[in-house]
N, C-alpha and C positions, 0 to 999 in steps of 0.2 A: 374875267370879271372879278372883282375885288368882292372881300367876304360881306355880306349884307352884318347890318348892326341894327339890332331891334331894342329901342330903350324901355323898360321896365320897370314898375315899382311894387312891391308886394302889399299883397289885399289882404284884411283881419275878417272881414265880413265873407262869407258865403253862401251859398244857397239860392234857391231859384228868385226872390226876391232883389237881393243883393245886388245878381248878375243882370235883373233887368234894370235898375238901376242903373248901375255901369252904363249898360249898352245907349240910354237914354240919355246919356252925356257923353257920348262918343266915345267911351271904351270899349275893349273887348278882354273878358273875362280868361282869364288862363292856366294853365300846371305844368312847371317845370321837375320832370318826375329824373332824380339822378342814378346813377351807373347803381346803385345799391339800395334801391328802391326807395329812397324819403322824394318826401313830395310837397314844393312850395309853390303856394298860389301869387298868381300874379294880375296884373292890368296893365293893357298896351294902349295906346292911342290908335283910335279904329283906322282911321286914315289913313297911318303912315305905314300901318300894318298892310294896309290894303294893297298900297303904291308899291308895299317891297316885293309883295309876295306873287307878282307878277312876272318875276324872273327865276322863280326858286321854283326847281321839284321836289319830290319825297326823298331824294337822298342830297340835297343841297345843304350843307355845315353853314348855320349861321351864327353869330354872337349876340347874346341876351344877355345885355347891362344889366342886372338886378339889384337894386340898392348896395352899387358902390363894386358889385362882383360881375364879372362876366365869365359866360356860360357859354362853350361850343354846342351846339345843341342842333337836332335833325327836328322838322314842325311834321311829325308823328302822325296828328289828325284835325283835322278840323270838322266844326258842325258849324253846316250854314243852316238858312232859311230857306226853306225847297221852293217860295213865291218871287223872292230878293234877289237870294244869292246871297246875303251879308253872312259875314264871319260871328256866330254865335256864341264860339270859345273854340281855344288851340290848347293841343295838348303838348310838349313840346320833350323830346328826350335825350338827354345831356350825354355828350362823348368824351371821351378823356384819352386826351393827345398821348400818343405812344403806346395805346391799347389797341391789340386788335375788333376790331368789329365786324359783325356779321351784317347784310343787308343786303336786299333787292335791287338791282337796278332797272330801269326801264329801258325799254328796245324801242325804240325810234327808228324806222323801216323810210330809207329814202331812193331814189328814183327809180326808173322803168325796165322792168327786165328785156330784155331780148327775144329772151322766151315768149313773154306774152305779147309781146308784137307778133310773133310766130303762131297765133293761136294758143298758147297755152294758159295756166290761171297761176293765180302767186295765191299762197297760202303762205299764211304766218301763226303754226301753233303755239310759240310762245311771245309773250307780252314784255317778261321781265329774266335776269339769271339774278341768283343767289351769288354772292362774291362775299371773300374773308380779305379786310385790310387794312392797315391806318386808317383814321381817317382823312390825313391829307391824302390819299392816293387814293382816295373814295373818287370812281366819276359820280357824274351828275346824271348821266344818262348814255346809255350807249348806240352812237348811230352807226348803221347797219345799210351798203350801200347794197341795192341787190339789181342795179343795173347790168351787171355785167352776166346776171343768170340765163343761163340756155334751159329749153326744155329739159326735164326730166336730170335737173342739177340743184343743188342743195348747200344750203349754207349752214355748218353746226358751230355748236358753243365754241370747241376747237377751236374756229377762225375767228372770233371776237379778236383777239389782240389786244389783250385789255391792261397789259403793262406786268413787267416782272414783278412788280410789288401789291399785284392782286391775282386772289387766288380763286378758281370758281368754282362752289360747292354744288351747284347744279351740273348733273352728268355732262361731259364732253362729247358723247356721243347724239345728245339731243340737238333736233331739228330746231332750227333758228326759223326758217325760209327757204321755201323748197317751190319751184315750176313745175306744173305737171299740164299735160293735155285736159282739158275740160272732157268728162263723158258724156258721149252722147246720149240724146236721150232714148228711151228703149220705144220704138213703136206701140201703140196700144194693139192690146190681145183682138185679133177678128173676131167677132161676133159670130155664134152660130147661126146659120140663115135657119129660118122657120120650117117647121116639116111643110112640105106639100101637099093639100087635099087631096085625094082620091077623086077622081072623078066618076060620076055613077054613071052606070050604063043604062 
């Protein structure tokens, strides 16, 4: 997929007024915060921001046009509307080609173990690994097949595979995805039966 390109122009107004403004003529409010921490505010077209960001994860490299500059830049965070869903302002944090970076990747868990046809459960304790690298050699996201698991088998960081030019700061030895037998459940405790009256003579 070709690199997403977000056009941008920088805002002199801020603050909660401001940014409703924007939003009320189809902008969305924003800060492109750089590698040395200065920080310039921006406004995007809500739209097209909307239609890019359907393709892009949290560790997807995109380019921010900014009056006449473009920016490599990760989109950091976003605040929606918890009723909508509209993008309420992006925070957005700029990379610089031939540095290394640090960042999270997301595990993306695809198809049917083995195992759990055999009865067993899939379990997946982690979500994301930590990785040190350019940022071209950033993935996007890491897909993780665990059909081919058998019971009581395990997938760790180790087998990611995730290229000689990334490095993963999250232990090696951690579990990625692992089959196990589901426990059964334990019978409930019998109840003591009742003393028995005495019968009187």
């Amino acid at each position: 997929m070709s690199q997403i390109v977000l056009k941008a122009c920088g805002r002199t107004e801020t603050g909660s007024r401001a940014s409703r403004r924007l939003r009320r003529n189809g902008r969305i409010p924003g800060v492109l915060y750089g590698r040395k921490g200065e920080a310039k505010s921006l406004e995007m077209d809500a739209l097209e921001f909307m239609n890019s960001i359907k393709h892009i994860s949290e560790t997807t490299i995109v380019k921010v046009e900014l009056d006449g500059e473009t920016h490599d830049a990760f989109v950091k965070d976003m605040q929606r509307n918890i009723i909508n869903g509209k993008v309420l302002h992006v925070d957005f944090y700029e990379v610089e080609s031939g540095v290394i970076l640090r960042a999270k990747v997301s595990i993306h868990i695809q198809g049917n173990p083995v195992g759990v046809r055999e009865g067993g459960s899939l379990e997946v304790p982690m979500h994301d690994v930590e990785v040190e690298c350019l940022p071209q050699d950033l993935p996007e996201r890491i897909i993780v097949d665990v059909s081919g698991l058998g019971v009581n088998q395990s997938i760790h960081v180790r087998d990611l595979g995730l290229g000689s030019g990334v490095r993963t700061i999250t232990g090696s030895d951690q579990v990625v995805a692992v089959v196990k037998f589901a426990k059964a459940e334990a019978p409930p405790p019998e109840e003591d039966a009742p003393p028995q009256a005495e019968a009187k003579s």
